[in-house]
C-alpha positions in Angstrom: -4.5 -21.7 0.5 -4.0 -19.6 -2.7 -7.6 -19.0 -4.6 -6.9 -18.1 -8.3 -10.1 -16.2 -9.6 -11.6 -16.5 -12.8 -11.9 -13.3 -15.5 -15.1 -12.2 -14.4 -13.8 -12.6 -10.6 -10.9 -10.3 -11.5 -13.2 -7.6 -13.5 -15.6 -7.5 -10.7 -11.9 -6.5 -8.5 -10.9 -4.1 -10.8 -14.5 -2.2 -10.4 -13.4 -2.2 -6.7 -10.3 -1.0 -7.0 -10.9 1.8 -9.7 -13.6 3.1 -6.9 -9.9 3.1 -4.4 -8.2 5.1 -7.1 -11.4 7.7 -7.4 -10.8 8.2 -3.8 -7.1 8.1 -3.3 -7.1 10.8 -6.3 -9.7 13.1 -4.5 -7.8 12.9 -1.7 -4.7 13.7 -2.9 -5.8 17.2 -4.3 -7.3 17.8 -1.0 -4.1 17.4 0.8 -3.0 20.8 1.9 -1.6 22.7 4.5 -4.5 22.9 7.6 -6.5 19.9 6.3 -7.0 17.1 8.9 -6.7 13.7 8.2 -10.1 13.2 9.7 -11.4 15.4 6.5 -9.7 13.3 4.0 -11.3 10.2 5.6 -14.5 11.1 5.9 -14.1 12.9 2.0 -12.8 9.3 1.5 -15.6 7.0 2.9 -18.1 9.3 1.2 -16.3 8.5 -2.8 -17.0 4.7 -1.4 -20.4 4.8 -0.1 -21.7 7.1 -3.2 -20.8 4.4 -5.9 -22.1 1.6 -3.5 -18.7 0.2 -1.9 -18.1 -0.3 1.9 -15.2 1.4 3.0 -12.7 -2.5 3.8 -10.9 -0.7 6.4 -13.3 0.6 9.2 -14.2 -1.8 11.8 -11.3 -4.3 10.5 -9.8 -5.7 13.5 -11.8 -2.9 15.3 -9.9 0.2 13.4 -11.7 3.0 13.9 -11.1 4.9 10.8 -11.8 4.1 7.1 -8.3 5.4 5.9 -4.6 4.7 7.0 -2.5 7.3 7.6 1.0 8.3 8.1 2.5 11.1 8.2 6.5 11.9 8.2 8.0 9.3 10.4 4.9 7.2 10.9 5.2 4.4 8.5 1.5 2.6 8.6 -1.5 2.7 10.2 -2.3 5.9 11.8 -5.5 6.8 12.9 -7.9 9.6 11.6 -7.7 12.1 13.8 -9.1 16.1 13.5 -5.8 16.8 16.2 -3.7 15.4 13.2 -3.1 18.6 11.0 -1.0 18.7 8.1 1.4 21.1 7.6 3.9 22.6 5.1 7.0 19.7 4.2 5.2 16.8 5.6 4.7 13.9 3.4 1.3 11.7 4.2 0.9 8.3 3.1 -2.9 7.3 2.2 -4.0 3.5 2.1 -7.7 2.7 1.2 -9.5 -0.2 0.2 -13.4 -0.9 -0.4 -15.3 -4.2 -0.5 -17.7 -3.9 -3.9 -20.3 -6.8 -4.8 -18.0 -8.9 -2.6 -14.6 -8.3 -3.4 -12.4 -5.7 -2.4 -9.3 -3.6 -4.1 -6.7 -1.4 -2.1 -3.8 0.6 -2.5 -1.8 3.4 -1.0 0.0 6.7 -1.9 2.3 8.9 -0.6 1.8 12.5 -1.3 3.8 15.6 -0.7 2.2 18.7 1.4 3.1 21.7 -0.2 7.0 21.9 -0.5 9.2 19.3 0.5 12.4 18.2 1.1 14.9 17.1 -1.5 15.5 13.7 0.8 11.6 13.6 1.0 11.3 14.2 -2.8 13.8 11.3 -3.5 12.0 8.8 -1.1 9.2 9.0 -2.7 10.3 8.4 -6.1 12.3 5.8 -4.9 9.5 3.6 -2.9 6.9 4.4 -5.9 9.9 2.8 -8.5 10.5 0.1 -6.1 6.9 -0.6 -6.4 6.7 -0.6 -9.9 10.1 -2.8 -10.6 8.4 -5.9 -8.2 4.6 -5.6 -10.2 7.2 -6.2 -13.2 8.2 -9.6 -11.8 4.4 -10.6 -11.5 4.2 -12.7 -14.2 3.5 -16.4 -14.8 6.1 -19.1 -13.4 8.2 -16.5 -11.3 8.7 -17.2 -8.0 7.0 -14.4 -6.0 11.0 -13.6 -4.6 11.3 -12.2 -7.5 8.7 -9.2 -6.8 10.3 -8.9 -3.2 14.1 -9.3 -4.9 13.5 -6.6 -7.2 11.9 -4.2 -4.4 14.5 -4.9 -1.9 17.7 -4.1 -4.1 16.2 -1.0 -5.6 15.4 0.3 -2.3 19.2 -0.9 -1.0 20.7 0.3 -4.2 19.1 3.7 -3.3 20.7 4.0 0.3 17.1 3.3 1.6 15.5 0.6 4.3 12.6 -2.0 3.1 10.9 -2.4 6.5 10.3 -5.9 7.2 7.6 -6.2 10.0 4.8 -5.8 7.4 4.8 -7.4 4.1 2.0 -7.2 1.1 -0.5 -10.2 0.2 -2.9 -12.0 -1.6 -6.1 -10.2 -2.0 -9.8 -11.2 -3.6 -13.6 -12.3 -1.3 -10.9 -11.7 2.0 -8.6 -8.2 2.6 -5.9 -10.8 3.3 -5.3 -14.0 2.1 -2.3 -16.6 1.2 0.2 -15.3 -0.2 2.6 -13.0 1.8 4.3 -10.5 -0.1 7.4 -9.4 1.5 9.4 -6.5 0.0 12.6 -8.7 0.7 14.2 -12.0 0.1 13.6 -13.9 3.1 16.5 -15.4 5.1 18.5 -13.9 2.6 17.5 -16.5 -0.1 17.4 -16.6 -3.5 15.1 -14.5 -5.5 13.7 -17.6 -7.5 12.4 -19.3 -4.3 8.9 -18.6 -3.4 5.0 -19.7 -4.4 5.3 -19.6 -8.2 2.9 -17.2 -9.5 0.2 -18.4 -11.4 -2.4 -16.4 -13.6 -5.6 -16.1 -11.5 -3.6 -14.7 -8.3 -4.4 -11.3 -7.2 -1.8 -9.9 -4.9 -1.3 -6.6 -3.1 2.3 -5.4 -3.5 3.2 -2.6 -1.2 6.7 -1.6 0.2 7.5 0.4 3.2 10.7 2.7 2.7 12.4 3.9 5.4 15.1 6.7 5.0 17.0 5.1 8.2 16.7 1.9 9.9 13.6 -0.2 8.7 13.3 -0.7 12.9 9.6 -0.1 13.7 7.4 0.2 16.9 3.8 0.7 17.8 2.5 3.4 19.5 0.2 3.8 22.2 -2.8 3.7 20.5 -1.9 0.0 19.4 -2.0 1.0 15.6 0.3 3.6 14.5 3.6 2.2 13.5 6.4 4.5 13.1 10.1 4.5 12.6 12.2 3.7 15.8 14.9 6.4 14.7 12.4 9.1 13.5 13.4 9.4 10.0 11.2 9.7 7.4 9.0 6.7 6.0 7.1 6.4 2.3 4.4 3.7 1.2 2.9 2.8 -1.9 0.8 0.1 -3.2 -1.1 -1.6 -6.2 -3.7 -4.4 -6.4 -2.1 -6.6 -9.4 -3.7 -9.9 -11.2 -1.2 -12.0 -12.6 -2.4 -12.8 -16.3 -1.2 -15.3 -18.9 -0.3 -11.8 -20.5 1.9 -10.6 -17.5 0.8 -8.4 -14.3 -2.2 -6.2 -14.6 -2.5 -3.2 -12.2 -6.0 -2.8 -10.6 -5.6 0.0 -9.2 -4.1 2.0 -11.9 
């Protein structure tokens, strides 16, 4: 079931996710060569708790940190670790989210560690645009294949892989909640198909880009997703309300 939210619902959301972007932002000047992603979570979770927000991710399903990683070919999901060191060329994708008064907000960058290279550099760009063509679709009376339509042929268009074993989703009192997002067309349909977005919904877009297949596989630890052919993988998300006045991005 889809719950639209009122005005003040979606305001109290935005408070959330504006506390995601204070976070995400201290954590990307952090990122460095040497830093551990245990330091950015911890740096992370300590944004959260000082303007009164519960870090959404630790303890979810038993996850042990309160930030997603991934660095280089790991796509989602990897676990804080002070082992996990970043270095010079490695890109690191960063997803947070916090509950606040109820509510939560979450996003996700991907941020560049020191000098990278030119395929990194365009993978980026290219995921962040892809993410930013689908919040255009958002609006009132599209069907949400429209968001993943414009996503997928970017990314295509590009010579890049959407990754299709995660997709985004609805967002609001729960992390997760109806609708799925995907960042492509399913079954190869048509782009106008799909839940027709209404103002009120709250959705969290967020494609995966692979620079080779969009294959994944889990590791070990039974969280850490990563590329099946080890080529580099880029992530970025927004928390967008759908308003009478077009999409609204939370966590801007």
């Amino acid at each position: 079931m889809i719950h639209l939210k009122t005005k003040e619902e979606i305001n109290k959301m935005r408070s959330a996710a504006q506390i995601v972007v204070e976070a995400l932002n201290t954590l990307r000047e952090m990122v460095e060569p040497g830093v551990s992603t245990w330091d950015l979570d911890k740096k992370a979770e300590e944004v959260a708790i000082k303007r009164g927000a519960i870090p959404a991710f630790k303890g979810y399903s038993d996850y042990p940190g309160s930030v997603c990683f991934a660095i280089n070919s790991e796509v989602v999901h990897g676990i804080p670790s002070k082992k996990k060191i970043l270095k010079e060329g490695d890109i690191v994708g960063i997803d947070f989210g916090v509950i606040l008064d109820g509510f939560y907000g979450d996003s996700a960058i991907t941020v560049p560690v020191g000098e990278i290279s030119a395929m990194a550099h365009k993978l980026l760009k290219v995921t962040e645009e892809s993410l930013l063509k689908g919040i255009q679709e958002a609006t009132p009376d599209n069907g949400l294949f429209e968001v993943s339509g414009a996503i997928q042929s970017h990314v295509e268009e590009m010579g890049f892989s959407i990754v299709r074993s995660f997709v985004g989703h609805g967002i609001g009192k729960n992390l997760h909640e109806d609708p799925q997002v995907p960042n492509f067309v399913p079954n190869n349909g048509k782009r106008s198909n799909g839940v027709k977005l209404k103002p009120g919904m709250v959705i969290a877009i967020e494609p995966m880009v692979n620079v080779g297949k969009p294959d994944i596989k889990i590791l070990s630890d039974g969280w850490t997703a990563v590329t099946v052919d080890g080529t580099l993988s880029a992530h970025f998300e927004h928390t967008v309300a759908v308003t009478e006045n077009g999409p609204v991005i939370l966590t801007q």
